[in-house]
C-alpha positions as CSV (number, residue, x, y, z in Angstrom):
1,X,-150.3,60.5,269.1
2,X,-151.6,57.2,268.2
3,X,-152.3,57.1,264.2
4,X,-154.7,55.1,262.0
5,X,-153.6,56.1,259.1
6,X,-150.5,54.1,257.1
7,X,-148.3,54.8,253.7
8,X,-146.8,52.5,252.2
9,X,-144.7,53.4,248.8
10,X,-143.4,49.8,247.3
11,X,-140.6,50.5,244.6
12,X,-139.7,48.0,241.8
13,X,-135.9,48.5,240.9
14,X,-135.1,46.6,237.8
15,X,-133.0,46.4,234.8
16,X,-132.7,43.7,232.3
17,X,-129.9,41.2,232.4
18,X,-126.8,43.3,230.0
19,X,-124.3,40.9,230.5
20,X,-123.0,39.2,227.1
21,X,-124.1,35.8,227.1
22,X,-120.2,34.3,226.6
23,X,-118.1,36.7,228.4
24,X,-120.2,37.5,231.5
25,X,-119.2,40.9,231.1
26,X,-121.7,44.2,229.9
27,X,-120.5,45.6,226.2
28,X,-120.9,49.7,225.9
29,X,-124.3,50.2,225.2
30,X,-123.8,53.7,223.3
31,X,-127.8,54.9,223.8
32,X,-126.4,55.5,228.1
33,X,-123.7,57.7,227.1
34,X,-122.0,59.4,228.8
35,X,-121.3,56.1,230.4
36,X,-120.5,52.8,229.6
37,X,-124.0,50.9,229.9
38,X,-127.8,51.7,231.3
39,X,-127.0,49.9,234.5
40,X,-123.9,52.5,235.1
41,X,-126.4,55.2,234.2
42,X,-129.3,54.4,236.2
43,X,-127.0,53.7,239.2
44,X,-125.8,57.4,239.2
45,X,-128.8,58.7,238.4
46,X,-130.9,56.5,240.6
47,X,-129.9,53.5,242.8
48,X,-127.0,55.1,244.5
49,X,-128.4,58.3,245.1
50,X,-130.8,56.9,247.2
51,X,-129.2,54.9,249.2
52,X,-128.1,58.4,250.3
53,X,-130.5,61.2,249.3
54,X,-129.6,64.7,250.5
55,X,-132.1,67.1,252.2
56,X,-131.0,70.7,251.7
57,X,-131.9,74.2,252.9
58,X,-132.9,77.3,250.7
59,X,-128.9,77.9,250.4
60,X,-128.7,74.3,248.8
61,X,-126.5,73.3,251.8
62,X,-127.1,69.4,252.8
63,X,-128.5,69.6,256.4
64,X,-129.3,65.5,256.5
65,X,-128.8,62.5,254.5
66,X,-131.5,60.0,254.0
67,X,-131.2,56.2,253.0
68,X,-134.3,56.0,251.4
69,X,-134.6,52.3,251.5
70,X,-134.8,52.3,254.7
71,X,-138.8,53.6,254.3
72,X,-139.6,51.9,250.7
73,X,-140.9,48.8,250.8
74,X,-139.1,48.0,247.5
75,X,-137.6,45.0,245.4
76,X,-134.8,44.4,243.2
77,X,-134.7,42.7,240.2
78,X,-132.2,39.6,241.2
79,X,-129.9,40.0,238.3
80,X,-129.5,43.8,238.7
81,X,-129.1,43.6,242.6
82,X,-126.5,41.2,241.8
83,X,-125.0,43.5,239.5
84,X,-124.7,46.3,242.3
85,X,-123.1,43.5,244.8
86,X,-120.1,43.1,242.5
87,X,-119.9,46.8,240.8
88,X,-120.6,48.9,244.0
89,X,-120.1,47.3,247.4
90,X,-120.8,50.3,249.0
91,X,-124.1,51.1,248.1
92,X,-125.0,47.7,248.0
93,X,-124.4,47.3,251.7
94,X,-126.6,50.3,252.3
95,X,-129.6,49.0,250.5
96,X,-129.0,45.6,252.5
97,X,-128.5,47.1,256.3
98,X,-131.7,49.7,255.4
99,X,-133.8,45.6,255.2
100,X,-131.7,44.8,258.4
101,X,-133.2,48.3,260.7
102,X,-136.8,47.7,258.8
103,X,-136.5,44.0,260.3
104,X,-136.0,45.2,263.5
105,X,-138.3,48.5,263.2
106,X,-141.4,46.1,262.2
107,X,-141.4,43.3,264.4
108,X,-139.6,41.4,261.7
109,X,-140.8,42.2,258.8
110,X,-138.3,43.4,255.9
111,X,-139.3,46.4,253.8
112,X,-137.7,44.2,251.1
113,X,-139.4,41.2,249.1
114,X,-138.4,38.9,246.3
115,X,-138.7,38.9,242.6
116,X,-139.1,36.2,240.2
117,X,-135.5,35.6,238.9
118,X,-135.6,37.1,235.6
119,X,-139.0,39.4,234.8
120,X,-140.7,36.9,232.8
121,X,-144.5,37.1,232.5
122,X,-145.5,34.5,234.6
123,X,-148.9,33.6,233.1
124,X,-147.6,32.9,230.2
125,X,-144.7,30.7,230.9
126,X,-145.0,27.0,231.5
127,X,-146.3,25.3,235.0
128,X,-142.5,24.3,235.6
129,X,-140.4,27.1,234.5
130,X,-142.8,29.4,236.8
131,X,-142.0,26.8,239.4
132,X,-137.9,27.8,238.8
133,X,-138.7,31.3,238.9
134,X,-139.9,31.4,241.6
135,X,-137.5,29.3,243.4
136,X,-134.0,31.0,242.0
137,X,-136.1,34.0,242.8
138,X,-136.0,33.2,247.2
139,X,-132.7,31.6,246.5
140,X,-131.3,34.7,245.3
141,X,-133.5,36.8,248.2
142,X,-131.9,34.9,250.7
143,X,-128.6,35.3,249.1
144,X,-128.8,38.8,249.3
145,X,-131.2,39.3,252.4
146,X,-130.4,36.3,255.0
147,X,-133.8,35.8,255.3
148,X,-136.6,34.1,253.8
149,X,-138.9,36.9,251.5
150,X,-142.4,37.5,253.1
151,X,-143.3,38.7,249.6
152,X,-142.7,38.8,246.1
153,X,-143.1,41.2,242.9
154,X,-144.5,39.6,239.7
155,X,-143.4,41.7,236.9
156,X,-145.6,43.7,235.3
157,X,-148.0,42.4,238.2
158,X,-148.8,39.7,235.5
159,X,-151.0,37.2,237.2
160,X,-153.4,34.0,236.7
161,X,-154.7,31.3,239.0
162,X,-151.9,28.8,237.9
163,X,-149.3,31.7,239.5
164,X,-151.2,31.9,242.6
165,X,-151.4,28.3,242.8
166,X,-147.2,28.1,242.3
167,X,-146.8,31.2,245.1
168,X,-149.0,29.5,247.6
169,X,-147.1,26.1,247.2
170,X,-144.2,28.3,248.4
171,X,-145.9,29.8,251.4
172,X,-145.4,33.6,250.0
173,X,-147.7,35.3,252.4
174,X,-148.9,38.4,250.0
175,X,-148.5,39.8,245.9
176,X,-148.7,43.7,245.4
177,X,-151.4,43.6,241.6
178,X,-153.2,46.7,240.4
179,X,-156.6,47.6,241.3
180,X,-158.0,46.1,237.4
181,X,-156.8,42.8,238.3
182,X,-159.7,42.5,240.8
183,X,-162.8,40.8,239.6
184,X,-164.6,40.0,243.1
185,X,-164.8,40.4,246.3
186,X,-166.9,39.2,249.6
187,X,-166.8,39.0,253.6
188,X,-164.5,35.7,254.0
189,X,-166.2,32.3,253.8
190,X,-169.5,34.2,253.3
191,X,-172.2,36.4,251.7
192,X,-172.2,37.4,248.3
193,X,-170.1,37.9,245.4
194,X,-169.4,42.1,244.3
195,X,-168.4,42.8,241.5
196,X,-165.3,44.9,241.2
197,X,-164.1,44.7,237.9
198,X,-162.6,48.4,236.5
199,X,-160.8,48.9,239.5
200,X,-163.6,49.3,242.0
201,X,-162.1,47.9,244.5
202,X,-161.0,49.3,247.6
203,X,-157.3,49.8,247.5
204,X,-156.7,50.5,251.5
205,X,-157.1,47.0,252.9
206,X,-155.3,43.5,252.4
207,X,-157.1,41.1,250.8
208,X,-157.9,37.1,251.0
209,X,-157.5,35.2,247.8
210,X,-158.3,31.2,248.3
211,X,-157.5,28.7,246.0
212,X,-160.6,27.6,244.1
213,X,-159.7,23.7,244.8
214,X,-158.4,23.7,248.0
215,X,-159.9,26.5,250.3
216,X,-157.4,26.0,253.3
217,X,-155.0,27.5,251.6
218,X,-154.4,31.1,250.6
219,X,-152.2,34.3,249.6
220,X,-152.9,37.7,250.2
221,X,-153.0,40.6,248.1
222,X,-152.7,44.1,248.5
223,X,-154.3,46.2,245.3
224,X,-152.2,49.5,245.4
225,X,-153.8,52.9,244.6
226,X,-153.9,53.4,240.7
227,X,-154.4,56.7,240.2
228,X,-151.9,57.4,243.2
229,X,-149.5,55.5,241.7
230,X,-149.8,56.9,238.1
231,X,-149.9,60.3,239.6
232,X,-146.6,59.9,241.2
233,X,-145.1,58.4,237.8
234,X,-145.9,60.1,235.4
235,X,-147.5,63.7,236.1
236,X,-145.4,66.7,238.3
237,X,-146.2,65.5,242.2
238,X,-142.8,64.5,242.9
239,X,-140.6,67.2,242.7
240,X,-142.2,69.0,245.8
241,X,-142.5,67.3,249.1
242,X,-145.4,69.5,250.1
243,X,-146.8,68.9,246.7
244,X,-146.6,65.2,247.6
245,X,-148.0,65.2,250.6
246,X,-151.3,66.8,249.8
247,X,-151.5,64.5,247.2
248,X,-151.2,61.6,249.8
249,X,-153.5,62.7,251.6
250,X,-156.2,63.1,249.3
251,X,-156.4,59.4,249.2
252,X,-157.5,59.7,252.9
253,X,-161.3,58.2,253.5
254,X,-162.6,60.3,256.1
255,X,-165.4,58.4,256.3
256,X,-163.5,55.3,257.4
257,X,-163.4,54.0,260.9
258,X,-160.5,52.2,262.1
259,X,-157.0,51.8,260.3
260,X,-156.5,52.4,256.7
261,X,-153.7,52.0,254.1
262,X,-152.7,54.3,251.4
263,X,-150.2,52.6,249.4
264,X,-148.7,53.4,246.2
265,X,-146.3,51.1,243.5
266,X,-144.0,52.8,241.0
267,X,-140.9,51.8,239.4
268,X,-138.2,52.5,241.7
269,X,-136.4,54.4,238.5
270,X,-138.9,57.5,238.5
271,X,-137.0,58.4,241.6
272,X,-133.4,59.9,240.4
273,X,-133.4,58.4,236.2
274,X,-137.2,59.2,235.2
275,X,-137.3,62.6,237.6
276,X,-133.9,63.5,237.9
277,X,-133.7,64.4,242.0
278,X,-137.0,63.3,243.0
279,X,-134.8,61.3,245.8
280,X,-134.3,64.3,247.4
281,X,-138.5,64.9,247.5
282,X,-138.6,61.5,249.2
283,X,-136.0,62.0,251.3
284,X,-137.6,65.4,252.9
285,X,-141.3,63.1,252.8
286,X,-139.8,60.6,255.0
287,X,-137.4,62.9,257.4
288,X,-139.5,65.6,257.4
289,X,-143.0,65.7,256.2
290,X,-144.7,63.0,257.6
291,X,-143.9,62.8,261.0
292,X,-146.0,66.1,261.6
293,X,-148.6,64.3,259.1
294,X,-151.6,62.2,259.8
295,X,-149.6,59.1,258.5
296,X,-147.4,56.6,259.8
297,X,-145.3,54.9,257.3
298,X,-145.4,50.8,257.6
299,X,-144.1,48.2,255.0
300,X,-146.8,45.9,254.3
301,X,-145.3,42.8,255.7
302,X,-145.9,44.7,259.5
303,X,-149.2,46.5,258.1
304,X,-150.8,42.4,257.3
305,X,-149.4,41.4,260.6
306,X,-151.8,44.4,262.3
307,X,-154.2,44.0,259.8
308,X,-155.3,40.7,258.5
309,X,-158.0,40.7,255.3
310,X,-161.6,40.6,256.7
311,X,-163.0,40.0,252.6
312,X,-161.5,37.9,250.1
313,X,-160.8,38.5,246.6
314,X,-160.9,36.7,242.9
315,X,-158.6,37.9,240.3
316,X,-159.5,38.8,236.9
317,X,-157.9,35.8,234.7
318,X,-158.7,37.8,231.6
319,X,-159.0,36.8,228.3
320,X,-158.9,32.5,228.0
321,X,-157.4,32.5,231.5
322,X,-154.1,33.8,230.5
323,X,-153.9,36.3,233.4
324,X,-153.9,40.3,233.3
325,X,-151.4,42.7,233.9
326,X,-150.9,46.5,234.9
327,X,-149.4,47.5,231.7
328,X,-151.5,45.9,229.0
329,X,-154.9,46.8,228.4
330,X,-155.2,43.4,227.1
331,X,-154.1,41.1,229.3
332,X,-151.0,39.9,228.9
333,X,-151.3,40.7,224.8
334,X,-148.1,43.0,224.8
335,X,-145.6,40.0,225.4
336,X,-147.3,38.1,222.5
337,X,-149.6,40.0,219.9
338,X,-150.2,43.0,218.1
339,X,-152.3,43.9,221.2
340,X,-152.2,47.8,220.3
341,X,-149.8,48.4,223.1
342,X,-146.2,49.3,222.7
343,X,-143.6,51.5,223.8
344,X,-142.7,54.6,221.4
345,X,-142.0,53.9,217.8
346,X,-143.3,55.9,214.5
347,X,-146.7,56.2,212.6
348,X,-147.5,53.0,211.1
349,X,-145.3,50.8,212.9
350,X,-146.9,47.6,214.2
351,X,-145.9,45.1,216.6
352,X,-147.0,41.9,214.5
353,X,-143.2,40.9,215.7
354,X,-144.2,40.0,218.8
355,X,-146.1,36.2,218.0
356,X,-143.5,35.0,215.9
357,X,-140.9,35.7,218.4
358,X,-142.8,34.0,221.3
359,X,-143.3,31.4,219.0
360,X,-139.7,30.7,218.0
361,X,-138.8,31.2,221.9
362,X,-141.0,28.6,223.1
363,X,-139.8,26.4,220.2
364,X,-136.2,26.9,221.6
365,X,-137.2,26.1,225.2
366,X,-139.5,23.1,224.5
367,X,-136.4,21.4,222.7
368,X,-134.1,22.3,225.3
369,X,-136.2,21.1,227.4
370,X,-136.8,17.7,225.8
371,X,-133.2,17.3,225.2
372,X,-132.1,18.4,229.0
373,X,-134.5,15.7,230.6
374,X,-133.5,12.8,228.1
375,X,-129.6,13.6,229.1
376,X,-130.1,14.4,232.7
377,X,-131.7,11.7,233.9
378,X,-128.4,9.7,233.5
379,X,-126.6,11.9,235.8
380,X,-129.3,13.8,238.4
381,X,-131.1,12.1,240.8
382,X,-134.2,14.6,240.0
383,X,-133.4,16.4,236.8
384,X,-136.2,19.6,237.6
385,X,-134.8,19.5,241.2
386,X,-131.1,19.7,239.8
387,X,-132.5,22.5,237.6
388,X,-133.8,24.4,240.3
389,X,-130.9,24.0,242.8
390,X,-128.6,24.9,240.0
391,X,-129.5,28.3,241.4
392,X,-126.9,27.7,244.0
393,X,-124.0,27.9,241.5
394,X,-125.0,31.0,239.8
395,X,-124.5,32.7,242.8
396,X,-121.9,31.6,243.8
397,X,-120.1,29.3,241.7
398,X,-116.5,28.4,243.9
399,X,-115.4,24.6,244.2
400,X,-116.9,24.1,247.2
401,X,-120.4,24.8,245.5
402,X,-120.5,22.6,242.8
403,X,-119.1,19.8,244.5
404,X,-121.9,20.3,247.3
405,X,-123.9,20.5,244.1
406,X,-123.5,17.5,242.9
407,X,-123.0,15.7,246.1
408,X,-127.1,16.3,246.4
409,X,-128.2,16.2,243.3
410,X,-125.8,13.6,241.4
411,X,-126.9,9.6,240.9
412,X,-123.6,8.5,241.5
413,X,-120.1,10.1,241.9
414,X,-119.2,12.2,238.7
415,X,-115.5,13.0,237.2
416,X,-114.5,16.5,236.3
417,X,-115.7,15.8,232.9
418,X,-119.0,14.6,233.3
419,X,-119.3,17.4,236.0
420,X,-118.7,19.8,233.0
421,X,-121.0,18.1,230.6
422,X,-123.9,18.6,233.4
423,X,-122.9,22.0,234.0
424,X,-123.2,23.0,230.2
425,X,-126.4,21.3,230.6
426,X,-127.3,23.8,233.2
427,X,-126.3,26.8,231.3
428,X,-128.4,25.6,228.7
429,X,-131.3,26.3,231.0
430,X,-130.4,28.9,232.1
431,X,-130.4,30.9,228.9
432,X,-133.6,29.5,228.2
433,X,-135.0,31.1,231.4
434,X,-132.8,34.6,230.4
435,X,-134.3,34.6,226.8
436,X,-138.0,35.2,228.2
437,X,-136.9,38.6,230.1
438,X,-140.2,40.2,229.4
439,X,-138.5,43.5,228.1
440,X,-138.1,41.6,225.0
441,X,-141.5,42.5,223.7
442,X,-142.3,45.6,225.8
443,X,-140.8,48.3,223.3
444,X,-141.6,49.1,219.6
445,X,-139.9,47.0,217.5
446,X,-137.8,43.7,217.2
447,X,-134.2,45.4,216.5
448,X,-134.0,47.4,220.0
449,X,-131.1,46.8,222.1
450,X,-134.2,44.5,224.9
451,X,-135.0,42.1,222.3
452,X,-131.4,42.0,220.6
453,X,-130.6,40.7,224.1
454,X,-133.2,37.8,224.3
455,X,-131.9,36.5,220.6
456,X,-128.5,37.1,222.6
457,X,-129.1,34.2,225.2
458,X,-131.3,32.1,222.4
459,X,-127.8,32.1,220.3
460,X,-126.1,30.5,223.5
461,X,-129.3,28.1,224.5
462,X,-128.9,26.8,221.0
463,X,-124.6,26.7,221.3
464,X,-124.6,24.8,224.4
465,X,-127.6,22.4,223.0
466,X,-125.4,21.8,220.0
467,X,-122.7,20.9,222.6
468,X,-124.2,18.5,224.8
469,X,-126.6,17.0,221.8
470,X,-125.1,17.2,218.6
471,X,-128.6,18.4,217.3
472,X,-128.8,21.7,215.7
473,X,-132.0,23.6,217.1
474,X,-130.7,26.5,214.8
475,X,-132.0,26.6,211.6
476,X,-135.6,25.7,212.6
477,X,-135.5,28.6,215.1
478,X,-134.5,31.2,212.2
479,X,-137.3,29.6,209.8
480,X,-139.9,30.7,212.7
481,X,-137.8,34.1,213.8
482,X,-138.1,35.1,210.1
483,X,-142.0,35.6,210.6
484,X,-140.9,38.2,213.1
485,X,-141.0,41.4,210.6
486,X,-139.3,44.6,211.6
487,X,-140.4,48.0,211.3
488,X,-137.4,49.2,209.9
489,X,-136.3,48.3,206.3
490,X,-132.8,48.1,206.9
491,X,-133.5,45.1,209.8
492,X,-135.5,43.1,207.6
493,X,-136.8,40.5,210.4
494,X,-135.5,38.7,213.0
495,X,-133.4,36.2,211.2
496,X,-131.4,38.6,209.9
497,X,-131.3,40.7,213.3
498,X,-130.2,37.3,214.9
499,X,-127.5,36.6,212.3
500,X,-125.9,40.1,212.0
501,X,-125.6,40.4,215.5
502,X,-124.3,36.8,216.6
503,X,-122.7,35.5,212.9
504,X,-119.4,35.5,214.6
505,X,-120.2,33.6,217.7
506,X,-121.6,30.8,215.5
507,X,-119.8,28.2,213.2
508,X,-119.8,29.1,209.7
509,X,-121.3,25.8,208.6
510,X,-124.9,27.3,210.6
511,X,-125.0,30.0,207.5
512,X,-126.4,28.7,205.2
């Protein structure tokens, strides 16, 4: 039986980057207990089982096992994936060889697709570090995937114009956004504009999205089903494959002619850590369940292929053209105001934190920046090229590596201790990219274990600055963190959060 209609479930697996800023290495994070850090707990709970998710009878005996990523269309957070690679082979190589059958299930197409390197909201970062987002974030793809990514996840689906604009430079042939990120929509090259602000649009086609100043060019975007999605997060759906299913295929149009698309995104962690073996559910939906169904499950690289846009689309910029988001209200307010969004906390708090902390961040990275170009340009024949290939080393960082490194990307032939100097250089952007990990802001208040991590790689930007400069970025960061007011007494602000957590990693003559 020939079938029109095609399901598409895209997970986003991510964690933010644990790993101590000077030893490489994750320190026991006591709140995962009974093991030693989130990643090891979310892995148990989550990653590994399904890679291979059991499907049981009414004895509980396992009858089959299911790699689930072999019918997610899914990403991975690169600094997590990278994570698994070196802490569990084994399922790593399962979540790599389920992209390898999906290539040759779908004419080519990967159920996997990239991620900007480390969940930073794009919208609000600058033109050039989006541009070395993006680019660690195929690096790392390829790394991992041995093939170029079709797609890529924005986190937090934050988007603007200017981020289109850097993804279309790259050739990224389609985004995954939430149905309020639509503002318009028409037949392509012609008739007139619809409104579709509120989430109005229609979620089961591919859309065309033109640049405003150069209408040859283009991405596509698919607007996944909201209340689909939210449905399968957060109410009781999963935990019954039956259940699922009929909720699927409510989202049917009966009325449509021709193919359709029912597609859903979720964070990959409601299956196994969120709902605690709602793998399993998956696994007996994609064994099972749908191949007696009316759908056919397609990642969306194969379901573009079959099904190219017929309209085009606008995004909503929101408010002063700073982009929108799936998880803010307000645009992209929750990773720099008191927007009124926020993650748990108690009566009264506030999240006033969040502006001075951007503030003292973008401080940090606009010196770093300054100081990196004024240095490179002695050694690097392209200092935001060196930046961006610098990639390269981080994953995989052998002799061979750096000396091809610097073989490209050196002015002239560099001893071991000038190769040093430039690599401390490189590590000083690096933490400047780390420190705008978007979890940061995301929870209730400056002294959780996200945002402790951000100040983390700050400490280091502003070490290895002090290193390769002699000038002290330190003190004029704490005068601006000390705006950042906690909610709780005993943390006073972030100043003191900073220094109680990183006094011993800095020289006592910083104290004062």
């Amino acid at each position: 039986m020939v079938k029109d209609k095609f399901l598409s479930i895209h997970c986003h697996f991510y964690q933010p980057p644990r790993e101590d800023a000077w030893t490489g290495e994750i320190n026991i994070q006591p709140s995962s207990a009974p093991f030693h850090d989130w990643n090891e707990r979310i892995f148990q709970e989550c990653y590994k089982p399904n890679s291979n998710a059991v499907i049981v009878d009414d004895y509980d005996n396992v009858i089959d096992r299911v790699n689930n990523y072999e019918f997610f269309n899914f990403n991975f957070g690169p600094t997590l994936l990278h994570w698994i690679k070196k802490h569990h082979p084994k399922t790593y190589e399962n979540i790599i060889e389920a992209d390898r059958l999906s290539v040759k299930k779908y004419n080519g197409h990967g159920n996997a697709i990239a991620m900007v390197y480390n969940h930073i909201i794009m919208p609000l970062a600058k033109r050039q570090d989006k541009i070395t987002q993006v680019h660690w974030g195929i690096r790392d793809f390829i790394y991992h995937f041995h093939r170029a990514p079709e797609g890529i996840w924005l986190p937090e689906t934050a988007c603007n114009n200017e981020t289109l604009d850097v993804l279309i430079d790259f050739g990224f042939k389609y985004i995954i956004l939430d149905p309020s990120q639509a503002s318009n929509i028409r037949k392509i090259k012609k008739g007139r504009w619809k409104n579709v602000l509120g989430g109005k649009i229609d979620p089961k086609e591919p859309y065309r999205c033109y640049r405003d100043y150069e209408t040859n060019k283009f991405i596509d975007i698919f607007f996944y089903d909201g209340p689909l999605s939210r449905n399968i997060a957060f109410d009781d759906h999963i935990y019954e494959g039956k259940k699922l299913l009929d909720r699927l295929l409510r989202c049917i149009d009966k009325e449509r002619t021709g193919n359709q698309l029912v597609s859903a995104a979720i964070d990959g962690e409601t299956f196994g850590h969120h709902k605690q073996f709602s793998d399993r559910t998956l696994a007996y939906l994609f064994k099972e369940l749908i191949k007696d169904s009316e759908f056919e499950i397609t990642n969306l690289g194969y379901y573009l292929e079959k099904n190219p846009p017929k309209n085009e689309v606008k995004i909503y910029e929101g408010e002063d053209g700073e982009g929108t988001s799936w998880s803010c209200l307000h645009g992209v307010g929750r990773w720099k105001v008191n927007c009124g969004c926020s993650g748990g906390g108690e009566e009264g708090w506030n999240q006033e934190w969040r502006t001075p902390l951007r503030d003292a961040l973008n401080f940090l990275n606009d010196e770093c920046f300054k100081i990196y170009s004024d240095i490179s340009h002695y050694f690097f024949k392209d200092p935001l090229h060196a930046r961006n290939d610098y990639i390269e080393i981080i994953l995989n960082p052998d002799l061979k590596t750096i000396e091809e490194y610097f073989y490209f990307n050196a002015k002239k032939y560099l001893n071991s201790e000038e190769s040093s100097y430039c690599i401390k250089l490189l590590e000083m952007q690096k933490y400047c990219q780390l420190m705008f990990t978007s979890c940061g802001w995301f929870f209730s208040d400056i002294s959780g274990i996200e945002t402790i991590q951000i100040l983390q790689y700050a400490a280091r930007a502003i070490e290895l600055t002090r290193d390769v400069s002699g000038i002290d970025l330190e003190n004029e960061f704490l005068k601006i963190l000390e705006n950042a007011v906690s909610n709780k007494i005993d943390e006073i602000n972030g100043k003191e959060i900073y220094l109680k957590n990183f006094s011993k990693k800095i020289p006592d003559r910083l104290l004062v």
